[in-house]
N, C-alpha and C positions, 0 to 999 in steps of 0.2 A: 539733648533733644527732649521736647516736653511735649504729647499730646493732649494737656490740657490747660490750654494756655487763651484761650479764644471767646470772650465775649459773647453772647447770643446775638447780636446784631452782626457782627465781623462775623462770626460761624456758617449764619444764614445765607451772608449775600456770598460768602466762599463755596458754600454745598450747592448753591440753587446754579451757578456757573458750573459745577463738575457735574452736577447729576443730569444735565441737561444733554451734555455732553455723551456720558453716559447712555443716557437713553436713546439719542440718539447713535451711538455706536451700536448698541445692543439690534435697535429695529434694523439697521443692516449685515449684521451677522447673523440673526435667527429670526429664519423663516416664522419658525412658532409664534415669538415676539412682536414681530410686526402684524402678524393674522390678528391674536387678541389685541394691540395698540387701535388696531383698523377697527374690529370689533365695538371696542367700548368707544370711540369717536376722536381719540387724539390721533389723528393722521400725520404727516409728514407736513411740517413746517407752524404746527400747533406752540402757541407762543405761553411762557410758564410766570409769573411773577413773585411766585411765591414758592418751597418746598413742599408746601401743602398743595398746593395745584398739579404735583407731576403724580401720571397715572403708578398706581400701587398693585401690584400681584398677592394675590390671598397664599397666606406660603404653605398651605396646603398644596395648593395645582403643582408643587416639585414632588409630592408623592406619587402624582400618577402623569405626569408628561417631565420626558427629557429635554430639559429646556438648558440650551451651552449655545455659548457664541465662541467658540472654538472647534476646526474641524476634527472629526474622531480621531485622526492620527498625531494629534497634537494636545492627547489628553494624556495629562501626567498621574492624577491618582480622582479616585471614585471618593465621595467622600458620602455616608449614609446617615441620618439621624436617627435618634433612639425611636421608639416609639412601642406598642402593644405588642405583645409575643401574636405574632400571626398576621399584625397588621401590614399596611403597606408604609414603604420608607424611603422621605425624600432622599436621590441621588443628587449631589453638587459636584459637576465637574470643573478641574482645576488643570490648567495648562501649567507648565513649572515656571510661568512667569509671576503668577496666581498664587502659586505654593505659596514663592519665596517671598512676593508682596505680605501676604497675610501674615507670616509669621514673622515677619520684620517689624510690623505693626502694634501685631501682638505684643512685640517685645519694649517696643516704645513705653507700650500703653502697661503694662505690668512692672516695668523699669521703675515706674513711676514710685509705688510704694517699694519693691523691692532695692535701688537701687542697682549702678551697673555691671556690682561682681554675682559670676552666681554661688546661689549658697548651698551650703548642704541640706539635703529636701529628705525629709519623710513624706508618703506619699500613701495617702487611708484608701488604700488598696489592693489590689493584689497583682503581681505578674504573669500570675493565670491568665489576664485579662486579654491578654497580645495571642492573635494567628496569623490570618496574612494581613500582609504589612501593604498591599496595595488596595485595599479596602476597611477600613475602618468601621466600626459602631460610633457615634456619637461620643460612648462612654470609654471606649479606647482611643479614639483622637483626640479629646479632653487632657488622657494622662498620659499620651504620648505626646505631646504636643508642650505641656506643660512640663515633661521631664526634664526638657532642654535651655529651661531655667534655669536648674540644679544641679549639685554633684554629688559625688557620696551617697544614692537616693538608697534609701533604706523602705520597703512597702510594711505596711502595721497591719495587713493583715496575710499569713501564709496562702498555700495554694489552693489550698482545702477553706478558705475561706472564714479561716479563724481568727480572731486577734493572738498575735504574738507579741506578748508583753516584753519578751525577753531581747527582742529585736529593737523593741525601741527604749528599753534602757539601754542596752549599747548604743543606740544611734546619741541617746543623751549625755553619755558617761565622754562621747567623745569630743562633740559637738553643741552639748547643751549650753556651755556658758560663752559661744558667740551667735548671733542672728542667724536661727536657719531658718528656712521655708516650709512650709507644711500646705501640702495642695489636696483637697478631697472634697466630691460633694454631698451638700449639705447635710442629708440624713445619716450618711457616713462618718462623716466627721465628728457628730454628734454621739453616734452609738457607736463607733467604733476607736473614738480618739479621744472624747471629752470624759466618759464613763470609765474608760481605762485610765486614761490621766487621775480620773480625781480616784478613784478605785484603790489604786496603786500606787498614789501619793507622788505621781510625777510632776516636776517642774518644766512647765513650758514656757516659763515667762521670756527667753530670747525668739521666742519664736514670732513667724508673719503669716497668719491663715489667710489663703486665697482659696473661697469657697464656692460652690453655685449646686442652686437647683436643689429637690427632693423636699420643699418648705413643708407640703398636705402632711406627708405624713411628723413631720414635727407640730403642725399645728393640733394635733388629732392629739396629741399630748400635751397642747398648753406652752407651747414654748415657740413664741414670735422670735424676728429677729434681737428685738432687745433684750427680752429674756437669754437668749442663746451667745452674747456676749458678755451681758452680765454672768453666767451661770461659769463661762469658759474663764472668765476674769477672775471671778473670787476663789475656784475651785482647782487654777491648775497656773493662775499667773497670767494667763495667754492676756493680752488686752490689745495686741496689732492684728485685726481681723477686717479683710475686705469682701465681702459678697459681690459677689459679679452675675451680670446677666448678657447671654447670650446665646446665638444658637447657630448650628452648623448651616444653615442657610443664607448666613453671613460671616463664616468663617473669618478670622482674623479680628472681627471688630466683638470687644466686648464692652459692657456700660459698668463702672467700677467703683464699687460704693468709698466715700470719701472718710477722711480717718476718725471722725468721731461718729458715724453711722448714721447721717442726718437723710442719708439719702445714696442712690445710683447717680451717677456725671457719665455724659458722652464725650469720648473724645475728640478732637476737634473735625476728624474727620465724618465724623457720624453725629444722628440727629433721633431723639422720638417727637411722633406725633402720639397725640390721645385724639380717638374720635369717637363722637358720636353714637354709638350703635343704629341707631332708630335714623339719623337723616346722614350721618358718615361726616359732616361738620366734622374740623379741628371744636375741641371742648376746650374751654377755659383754664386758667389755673387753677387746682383745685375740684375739680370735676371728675369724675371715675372716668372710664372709656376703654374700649380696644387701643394698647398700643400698634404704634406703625413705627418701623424700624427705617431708617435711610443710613445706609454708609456710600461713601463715596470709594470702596476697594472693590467689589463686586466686578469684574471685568471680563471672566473668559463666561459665566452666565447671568442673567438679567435676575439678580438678588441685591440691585442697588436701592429699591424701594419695596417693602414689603409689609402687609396688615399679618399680623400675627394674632396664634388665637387666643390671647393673654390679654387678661385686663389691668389698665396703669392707673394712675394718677401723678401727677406734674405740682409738686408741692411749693415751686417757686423758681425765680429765672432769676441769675447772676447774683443770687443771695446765700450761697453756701460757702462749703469747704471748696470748692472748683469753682470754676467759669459755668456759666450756660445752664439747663437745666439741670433739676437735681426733681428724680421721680423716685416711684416705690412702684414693684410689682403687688398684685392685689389679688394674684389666682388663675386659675383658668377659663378660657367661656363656658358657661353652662354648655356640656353636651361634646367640646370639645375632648379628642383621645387625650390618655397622659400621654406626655412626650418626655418627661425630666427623665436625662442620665442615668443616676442614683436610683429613680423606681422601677427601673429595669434590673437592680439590683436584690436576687434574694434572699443572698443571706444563706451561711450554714445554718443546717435542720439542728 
């Protein structure tokens, strides 16, 4: 099974029939949903011709309204995103049809570079990280969610938050010379995996980095993504590295950079928009803008279309490593809280 298999024309007129669908499902399960739908003027029986035409949620409004098209006794797990020490923090609730949806998805969609055994995974983290197991951070549903890739997971850094070098020479002494996995985000990975590798003269060249999130504070040091492959490639071997973007608001669906780094691909189930800031217009190819996130998984809450508060750029359609578009993250909105995983992370003193 491949999720990325789908032309930009075939993807559109597939999304714009499920999201529709969707949306409609949603206005009859939450009360919440159909008030704002009524609100901003898409009523019932409102006709769509396009993805860009169906109404979008600012995915902010899950930090402060509980919005689930599933009744309370038919909620399987709470799921929370990262956000500011103190701030408020979107809840996603998930019926266990939802769960197991997402993460069947997930696994499509990560199959893809990893293929379909799992491997043995180091993990630029720590197992500190876990308490209850029915509510989640962001940056704990990330590495638990992602463990179930792997076997053997070994974490690189102990509980106290240190790199333990020592843990991942054995991880390599066993495992190094076939394909393993190595999951962590991105400022982690970088100070915690890349700096130790090249430090400590490890070979990671069997390895597959699937990364995401924490870029600001690498930028603040001069190391873009291309710097940050090249630097992984000359200094430790690694050269199979995928950047992904997503976020707990859309559970299951992630955008996953394709194998020479040209760019993020949606899978076929999911879509970005760029738009506009100043008239909310879809923007051109080529054009900066707020991305809009659409997946077609979103089901027990109304997270099938959402404006995020992330700016993109859309570098080209059906011209890449993948089908359909191939964009680049550009930062945050001006003004907008950090949200990234990884900068909720601080590090032993």
């Amino acid at each position: 099974m491949t999720v990325f298999s789908k032309p930009q024309r075939e993807r559109e007129a597939d999304l714009l029939e499920r999201l529709v669908e969707l949306t409609e499902h949603h206005r009859a399960a939450s009360v919440e949903y159909r008030r704002i739908l009524e609100a901003i003027g898409h009523t019932a029986g409102t006709t769509y011709e396009r993805v860009a035409d169906l109404p979008w949620l600012p995915v902010r409004l899950f930090k402060h309204h509980a919005l689930k098209s599933v009744p309370d006794d038919e909620v399987f797990k709470v799921l929370t995103s990262s956000g500011t020490t103190g701030g408020d923090v979107s809840r996603i609730f998930l019926d266990k049809e939802a769960a197991s949806v997402q993460q069947r998805m997930l696994a499509a969609t990560l199959q893809t570079v990893l293929g379909p055994n799992r491997l043995p995974m180091l993990l630029v983290d720590t197992k500190a990280l876990f308490s209850d197991r029915r509510s989640f951070s962001a940056r704990g549903a990330g590495v638990l969610g992602m463990m179930n890739f792997g076997r053997n997971h070994v974490f690189v850094l102990d509980e106290e938050d240190r790199p333990d070098v020592e843990a991942v020479r054995q991880f390599l002494a066993k495992h190094g010379d076939q394909p393993f996995l190595v999951f962590g985000f991105t400022f982690m990975a970088w100070l915690y995996l890349y700096e130790l590798a090249r430090d400590a003269g490890l070979d990671l060249s069997n390895g597959i980095l699937i990364h995401s999130g924490g870029w600001k504070k690498l930028i603040d040091q001069a190391v873009d993504n291309a710097e940050f492959r090249r630097r992984f490639a000359a200094d430790t071997g690694l050269t199979r590295i995928h950047n992904f973007y997503g976020m707990v608001e859309q559970i299951g669906t992630v955008y996953l950079e394709g194998p020479s780094g040209d760019g993020l691909y949606c899978p076929d189930f999911a879509d970005v928009i760029i738009r506009d800031p100043v008239t909310w217009d879809e923007a051109p190819v080529g054009t900066p803008g707020v991305i809009e996130v659409v997946s077609s998984l979103p089901r027990s809450y109304p997270g099938h279309v959402l404006l995020t508060e992330d700016r993109g750029v859309i570098h080209g359609i059906d011209d890449g490593d993948l089908p359909g578009k191939r964009f680049s993250i550009l930062g945050r909105l001006p003004r907008a809280e950090a949200r990234g995983c990884s900068d909720t992370f601080q590090g032993a003193s």
